[in-house]
C-alpha positions in Angstrom: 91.4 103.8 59.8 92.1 106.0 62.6 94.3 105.2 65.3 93.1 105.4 69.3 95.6 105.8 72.2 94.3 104.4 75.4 96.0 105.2 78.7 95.9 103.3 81.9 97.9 104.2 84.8 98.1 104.0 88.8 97.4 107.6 90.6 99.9 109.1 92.2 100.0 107.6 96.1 98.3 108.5 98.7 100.6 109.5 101.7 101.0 106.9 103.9 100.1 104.3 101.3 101.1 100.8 102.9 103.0 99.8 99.9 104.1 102.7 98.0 102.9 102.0 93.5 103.5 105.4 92.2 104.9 107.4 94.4 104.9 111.3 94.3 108.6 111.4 93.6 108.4 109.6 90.5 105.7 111.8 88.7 108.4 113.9 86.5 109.8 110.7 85.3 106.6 109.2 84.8 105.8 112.2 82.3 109.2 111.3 80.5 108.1 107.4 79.9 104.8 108.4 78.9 106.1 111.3 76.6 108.4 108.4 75.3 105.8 106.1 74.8 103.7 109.1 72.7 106.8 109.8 70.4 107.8 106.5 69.7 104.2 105.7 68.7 103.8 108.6 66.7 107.4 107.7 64.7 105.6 104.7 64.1 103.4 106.2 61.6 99.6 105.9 63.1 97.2 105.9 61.1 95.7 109.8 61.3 93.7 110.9 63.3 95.2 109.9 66.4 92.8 110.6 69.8 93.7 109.8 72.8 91.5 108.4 75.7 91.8 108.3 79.2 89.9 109.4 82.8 91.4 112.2 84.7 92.9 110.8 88.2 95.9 112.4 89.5 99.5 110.8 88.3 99.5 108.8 84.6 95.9 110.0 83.7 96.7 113.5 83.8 100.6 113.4 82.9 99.0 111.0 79.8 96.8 114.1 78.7 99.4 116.4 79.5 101.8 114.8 77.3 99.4 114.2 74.4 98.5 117.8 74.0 102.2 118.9 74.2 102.7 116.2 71.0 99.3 118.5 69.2 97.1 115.2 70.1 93.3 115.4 71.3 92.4 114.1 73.8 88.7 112.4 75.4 88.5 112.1 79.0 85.6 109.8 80.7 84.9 110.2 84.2 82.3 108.0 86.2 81.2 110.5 88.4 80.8 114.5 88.0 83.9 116.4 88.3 83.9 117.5 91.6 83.1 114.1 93.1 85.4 112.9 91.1 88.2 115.1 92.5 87.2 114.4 96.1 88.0 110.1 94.7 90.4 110.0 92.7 92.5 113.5 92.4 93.0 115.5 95.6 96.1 114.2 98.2 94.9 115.2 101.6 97.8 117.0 103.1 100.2 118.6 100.7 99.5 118.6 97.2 103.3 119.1 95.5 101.5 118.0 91.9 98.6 120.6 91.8 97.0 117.5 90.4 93.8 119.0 91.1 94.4 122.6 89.2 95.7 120.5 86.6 92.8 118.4 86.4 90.7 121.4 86.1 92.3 123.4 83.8 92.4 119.7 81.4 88.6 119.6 82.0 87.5 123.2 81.1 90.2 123.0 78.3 88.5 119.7 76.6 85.6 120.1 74.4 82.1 119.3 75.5 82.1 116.9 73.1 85.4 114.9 73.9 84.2 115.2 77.5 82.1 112.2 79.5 80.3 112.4 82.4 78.6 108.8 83.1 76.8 109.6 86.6 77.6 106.0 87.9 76.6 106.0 91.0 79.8 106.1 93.4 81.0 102.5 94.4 83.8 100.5 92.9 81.5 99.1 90.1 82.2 102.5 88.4 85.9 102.3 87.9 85.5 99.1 85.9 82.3 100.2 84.0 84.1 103.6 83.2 87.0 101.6 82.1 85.1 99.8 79.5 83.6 102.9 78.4 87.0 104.1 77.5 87.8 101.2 76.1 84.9 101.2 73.4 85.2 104.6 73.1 88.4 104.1 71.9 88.2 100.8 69.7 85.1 103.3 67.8 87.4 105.8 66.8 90.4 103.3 65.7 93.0 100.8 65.9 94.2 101.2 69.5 97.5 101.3 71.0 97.6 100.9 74.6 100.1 102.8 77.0 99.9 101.7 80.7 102.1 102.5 83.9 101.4 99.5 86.0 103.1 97.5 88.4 102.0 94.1 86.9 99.8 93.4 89.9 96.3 93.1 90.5 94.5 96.4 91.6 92.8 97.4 95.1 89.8 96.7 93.5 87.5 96.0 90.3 88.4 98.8 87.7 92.3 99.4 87.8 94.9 99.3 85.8 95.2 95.5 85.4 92.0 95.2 84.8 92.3 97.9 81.7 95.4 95.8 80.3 93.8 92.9 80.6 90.6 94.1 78.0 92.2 96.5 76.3 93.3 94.3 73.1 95.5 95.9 70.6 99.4 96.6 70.7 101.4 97.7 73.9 103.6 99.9 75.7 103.7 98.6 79.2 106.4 99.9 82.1 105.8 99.5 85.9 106.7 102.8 88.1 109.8 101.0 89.7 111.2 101.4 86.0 111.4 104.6 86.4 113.8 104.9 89.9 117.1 106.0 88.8 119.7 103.3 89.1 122.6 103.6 90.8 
C-alpha cells in the first residue's frame, strides 16, 4: 500500500495578531521540525510511493511542500478557492512580506502538475476551510496509509477548518509540535 503524508499547520501571523501562533520569526525553524518530521518518517520505511498533501497558505503549508520536494517527494496541493483569491485569504501579509510567501506560493503552484493540483471553487466563507480540509484528507487516505505531520498550538482554531479541526479527522499516526517548541531556550 502506498503511504500518504498529510500536513496541517497554522499560517504564519498576521502583524498585529492579538496573540501571536506562528509568528514570522519562527518560520526557519518551523522548516527544520517539519524537515525533521519528513526524514524521520522516511527512516521509517513508508510504504512507496509516498505523496504528500496539503493546501498552500503561507507558513507550515508552504514550508511542508517546500521540504517534501527537497526529500524527492510529490506533492498535491488543494485549494478551496482559485489561486489568486486564495492568495488575497490565506497567503499575502499586508505590510512587509520578509517570507515571499506569496512568490513561493506561486512558483509551488506553476511547479505542481495539473493533475496533483485542486481547485474546489467553494464559494469564499469559512465553510470552505473545513470542506477543503476534508478533501485533503480523503485525498490522502485514497492514495495510502497516512501519516499526519501538524504544527499546531493544541488549541481550537479561529474558526471551522483549522488545524485542530484537521488533527482531529485526520486518523492515522502522528507527528505533532506546537510553534512555541520551536523558540530557542535559553
Amino acid at each position: 500500500m502506498s503511504a500518504s503524508l498529510l500536513f496541517t499547520g497554522h499560517m504564519i501571523d498576521k502583524p498585529g495578531r492579538t496573540t501571536p501562533r506562528f509568528p514570522p520569526e519562527l518560520a526557519q525553524a518551523g522548516r527544520k521540525r517539519i524537515r525533521a518530521a519528513i526524514s524521520s518518517y522516511l527512516k521509517s520505511g513508508p510504504e512507496s510511493p509516498v505523496l504528500g498533501f496539503a493546501s498552500g497558505a503561507r507558513g507550515g503549508d508552504i514550508l511542508f511542500h517546500e521540504e517534501c520536494r527537497a526529500a524527492g517527494i510529490a506533492t498535491v496541493i488543494v485549494l478551496p478557492f482559485a489561486p489568486e483569491t486564495f492568495i488575497r485569504s490565506s497567503v499575502e501579509l499586508t505590510g512587509s512580506d520578509t517570507g515571499n510567501w506569496k512568490r513561493r506560493f506561486r512558483r509551488l503552484w506553476r511547479s505542481t502538475p495539473e493533475s496533483m493540483r485542486e481547485v474546489m471553487d467553494l464559494p469564499q466563507d469559512k465553510e470552505a476551510y473545513e470542506l477543503c480540509n476534508q478533501r485533503l484528507v480523503a485525498r490522502a487516505r485514497a492514495h495510502g496509509k497516512v501519516h499526519l505531520i501538524a504544527l499546531w498550538d493544541g488549541k481550537g482554531g479561529d474558526g471551522p477548518g483549522g488545524t485542530a479541526d484537521m488533527v482531529a479527522n485526520a486518523g492515522g499516526t502522528r507527528d505533532i509540535f506546537s510553534p512555541q517548541s520551536l523558540k530557542k531556550r535559553p
